[in-house]
N, C-alpha and C positions, 0 to 999 in steps of 0.2 A: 598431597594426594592427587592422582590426575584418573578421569574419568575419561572413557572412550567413545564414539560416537561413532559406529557404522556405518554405513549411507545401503544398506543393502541393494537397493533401486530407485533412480535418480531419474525422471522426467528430462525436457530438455528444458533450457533456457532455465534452470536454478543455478545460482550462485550466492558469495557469503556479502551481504553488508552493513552495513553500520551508516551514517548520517551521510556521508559520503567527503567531498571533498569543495566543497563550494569555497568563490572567490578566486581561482587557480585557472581561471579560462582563457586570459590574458597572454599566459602564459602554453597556450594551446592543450590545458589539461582540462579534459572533461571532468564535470563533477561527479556523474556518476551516482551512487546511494541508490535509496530504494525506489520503484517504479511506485509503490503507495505510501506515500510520504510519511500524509498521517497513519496509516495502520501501524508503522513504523513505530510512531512517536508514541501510541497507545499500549502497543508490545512493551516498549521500554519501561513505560512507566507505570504499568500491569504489574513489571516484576523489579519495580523498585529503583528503576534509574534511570539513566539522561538518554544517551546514545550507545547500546549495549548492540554488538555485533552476533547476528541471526544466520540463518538461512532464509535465503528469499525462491518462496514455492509456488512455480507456474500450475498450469494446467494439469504439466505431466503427474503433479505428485510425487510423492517419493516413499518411502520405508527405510526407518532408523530403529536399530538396535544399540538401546545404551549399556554401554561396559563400565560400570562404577557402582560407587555409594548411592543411596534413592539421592536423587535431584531436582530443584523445583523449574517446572519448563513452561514456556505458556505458548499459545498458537492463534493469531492476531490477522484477517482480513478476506473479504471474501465471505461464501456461504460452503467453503467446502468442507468435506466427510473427514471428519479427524474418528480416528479407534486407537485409544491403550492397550494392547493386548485384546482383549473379547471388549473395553470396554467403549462405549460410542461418548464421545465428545461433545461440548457442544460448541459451534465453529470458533467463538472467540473464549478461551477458557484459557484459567494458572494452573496448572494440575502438577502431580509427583509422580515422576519416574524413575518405578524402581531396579533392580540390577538385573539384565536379563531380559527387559520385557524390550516390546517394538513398539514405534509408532507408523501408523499409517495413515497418509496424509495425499487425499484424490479428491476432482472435482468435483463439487456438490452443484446445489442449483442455480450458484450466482457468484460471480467476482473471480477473475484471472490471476490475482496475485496474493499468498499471505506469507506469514514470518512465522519461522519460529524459532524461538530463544530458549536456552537452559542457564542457569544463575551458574555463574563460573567466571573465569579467566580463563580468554579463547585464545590457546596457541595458535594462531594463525599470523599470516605475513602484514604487515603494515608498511603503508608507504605513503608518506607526506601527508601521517598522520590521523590514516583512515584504513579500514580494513577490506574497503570494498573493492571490489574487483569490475574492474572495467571490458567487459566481458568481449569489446571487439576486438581490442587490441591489445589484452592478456595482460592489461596493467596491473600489476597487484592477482594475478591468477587468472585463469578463464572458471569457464563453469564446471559447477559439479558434476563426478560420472559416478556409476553405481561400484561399491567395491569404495570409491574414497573414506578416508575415516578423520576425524575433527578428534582431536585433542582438547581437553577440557580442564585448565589447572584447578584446584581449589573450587572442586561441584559444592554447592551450598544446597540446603534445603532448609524453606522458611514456610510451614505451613499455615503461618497466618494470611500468606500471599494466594491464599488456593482461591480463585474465585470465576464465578460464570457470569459474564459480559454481556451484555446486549448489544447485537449489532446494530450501531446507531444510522440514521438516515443518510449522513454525509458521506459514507463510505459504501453507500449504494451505488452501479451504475447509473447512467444518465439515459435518458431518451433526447434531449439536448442538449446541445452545448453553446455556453455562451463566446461567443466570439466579440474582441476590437476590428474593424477593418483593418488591415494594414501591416507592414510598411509600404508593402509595394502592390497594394492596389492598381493605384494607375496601369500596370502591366496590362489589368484583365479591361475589355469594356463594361457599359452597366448593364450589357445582359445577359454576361459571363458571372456580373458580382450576384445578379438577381438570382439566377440560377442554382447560386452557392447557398440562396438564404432558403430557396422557396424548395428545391427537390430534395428527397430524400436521399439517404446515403447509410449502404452497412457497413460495419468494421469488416475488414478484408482478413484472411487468415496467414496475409503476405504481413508480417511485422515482426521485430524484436522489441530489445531496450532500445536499442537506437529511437525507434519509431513505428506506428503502426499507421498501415496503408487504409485506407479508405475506398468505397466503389460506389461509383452511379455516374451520372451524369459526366459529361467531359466536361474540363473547365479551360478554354483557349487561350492561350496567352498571345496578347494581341500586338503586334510586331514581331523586331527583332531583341533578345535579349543583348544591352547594355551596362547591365549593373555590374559594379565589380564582386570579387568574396566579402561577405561583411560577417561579422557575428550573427552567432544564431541564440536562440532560447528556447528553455524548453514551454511546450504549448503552441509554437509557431504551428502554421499549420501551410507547408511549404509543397508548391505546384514544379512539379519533375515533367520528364517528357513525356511520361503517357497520360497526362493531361488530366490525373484523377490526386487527391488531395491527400498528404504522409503526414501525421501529427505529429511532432519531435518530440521526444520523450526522454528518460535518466541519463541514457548514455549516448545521447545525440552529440555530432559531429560539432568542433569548437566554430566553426566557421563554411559559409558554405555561397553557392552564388548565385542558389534558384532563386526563383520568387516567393515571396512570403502575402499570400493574398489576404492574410488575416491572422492573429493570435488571438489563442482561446485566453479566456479567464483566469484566474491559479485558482478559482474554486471549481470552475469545470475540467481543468486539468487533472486535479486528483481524483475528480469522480469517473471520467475517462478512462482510467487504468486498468479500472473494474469491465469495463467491457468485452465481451466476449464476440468471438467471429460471430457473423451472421446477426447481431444486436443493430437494428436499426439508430441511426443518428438524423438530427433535422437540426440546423442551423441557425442560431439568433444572435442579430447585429445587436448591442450595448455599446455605451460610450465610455470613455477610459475612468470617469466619475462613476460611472453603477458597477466596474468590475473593481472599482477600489472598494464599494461599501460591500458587493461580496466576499471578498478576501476577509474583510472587517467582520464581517455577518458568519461567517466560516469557521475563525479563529474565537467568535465568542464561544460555539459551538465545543468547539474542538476541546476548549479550556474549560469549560462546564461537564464536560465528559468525563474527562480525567480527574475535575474536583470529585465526582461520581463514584470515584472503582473504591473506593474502599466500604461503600455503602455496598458492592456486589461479594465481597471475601465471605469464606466460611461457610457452611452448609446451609441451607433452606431453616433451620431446626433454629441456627446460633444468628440469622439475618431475622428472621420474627422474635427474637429474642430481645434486636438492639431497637427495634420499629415500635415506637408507640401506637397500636392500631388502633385503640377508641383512647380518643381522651378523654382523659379525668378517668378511666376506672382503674384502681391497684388491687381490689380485691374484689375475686367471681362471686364470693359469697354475700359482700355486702355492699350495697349500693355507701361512698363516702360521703354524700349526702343525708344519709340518715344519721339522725342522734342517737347515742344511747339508749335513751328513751323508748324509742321505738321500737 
């Protein structure tokens, strides 16, 4: 049985992915995957599995008509407005889509990036093992346009999977972010680096996956550049010619030969992605030792969440049902403390 997916109207900057394609940079292949990592990894395992290939949904939003048997879908990051048909969502929810109806999927009051997934076997293109699409340079596809339609083998529907999420604190934007200095600090003097820690700075509305630009303050880079091309990473937080700060992000270049005055954290990296133009940012130096115990700090996080979601499945009615609320009582009528007797 194959089930249809419309895209009625498509935002900019959506495209389809899965975990991506990590390890392969060597080889001048970007990784690619999703801009919210973990949203990502919560989506999947919301609806029962590892690395399950989505839509990944900017700003613009989108609207999907599904053509099939009911199917179970969920929608993972961000604070934005999901509606089934008349019904209003709540941002991170497993819900069942049945034949006919729409979903509609636009910016609410927080976070620029979410996923979402329908339980199936996704006809779509794979290449070196990964379904996502490297959107600069149309590896594996570019972005979705309205009018496209997704194929969907074998739509499942598991209604024990229906459940309402709590948007947890790590997948909140940042008001800082933690940065390592370096590699090529030396570039900047130290009142180029102070500059970088002490003034403020907005997210720019110049950015893709590649990367998103940053504004405030110039930051000079002091001489002449020397460095050859070296690898890059995503997090890097790399100084171009107009002298203001690009954060390298999913589908950032394998190699490149500005200067890197700092890389962020990987727990401030994924809180990053969440930010929205005009979101002020301020800058904090850590040492390579406190951005490894946040990663650590992150990941315990991350893994206590997902032990979590089965405690969210099921209705308000059948979740007070499985919740011990007072303990020791089994019976309204009589205290089990009392004897017989009494």
């Amino acid at each position: 049985m194959t089930g249809r997916l419309l895209l009625d109207h498509v935002g900019p900057q959506i495209s389809l992915q899965d975990r991506g394609r990590p390890g392969l940079m060597r080889y001048g292949i970007p990784p690619s995957g999703p801009m919210a990592r973990i949203c990502h990894r919560v989506l999947s395992s919301a609806l029962g599995g590892e690395n399950l290939t989505c839509i990944e949904a900017s700003l613009g939003g989108l609207t999907a008509i599904w053509h099939g048997p009911p199917v179970t879908a969920a929608f993972v990051g961000g604070r934005f407005d999901i509606a089934l048909g008349e019904q209003v969502l709540a941002p991170w929810s497993v819900f069942e889509i049945s034949p006919g109806q729409s979903l509609k999927v636009k910016a609410g009051k927080a976070g620029a990036w979410g996923y979402l997934g329908l339980l199936g076997d996704w006809d779509v293109p794979s290449w070196q093992g990964s379904a996502s699409a490297h959107v600069p340079s149309a590896i594996n596809g570019a972005m979705l346009t309205s009018g496209a339609e997704i194929r969907i083998q074998n739509p499942k529907m598991i209604p024990s999977l229906k459940a309402t999420l709590p948007v947890p604190d790590f997948a909140e934007a940042p008001t800082h972010l933690d940065i390592v200095m370096g590699p090529q600090d030396g570039f900047f003097d130290p009142e180029t680096q102070k500059t970088l820690l002490q003034s403020p700075f907005k997210v720019s509305a110049r950015g893709d996956r590649m990367g998103r630009r940053l504004v405030g303050e110039r930051l000079p880079i002091n001489g002449t550049l020397t460095m050859p091309s070296e690898a890059l990473m995503r997090g890097a937080v790399q100084i171009a010619g107009d002298l203001q700060p690009t954060i390298l992000l999913a589908d950032h270049q394998t190699t490149g030969g500005y200067p890197k005055i700092a890389t962020l954290s990987t727990a401030s990296t994924e809180k990053f992605v969440q930010a929205r133009p005009g979101d002020p940012i301020q800058f904090r130096a850590i040492c390579v030792e406190e951005a490894i115990q946040s990663r650590r700090k992150l990941e315990r996080e991350v893994v206590r969440y997902l032990a979590q979601i089965p405690t969210y499945r099921g209705s308000l009615q059948e979740r007070l049902a499985r919740s011990n609320l007072i303990s020791g009582v089994i019976n309204a009528q009589k205290d089990p403390a009392q004897t017989s007797s009494d």
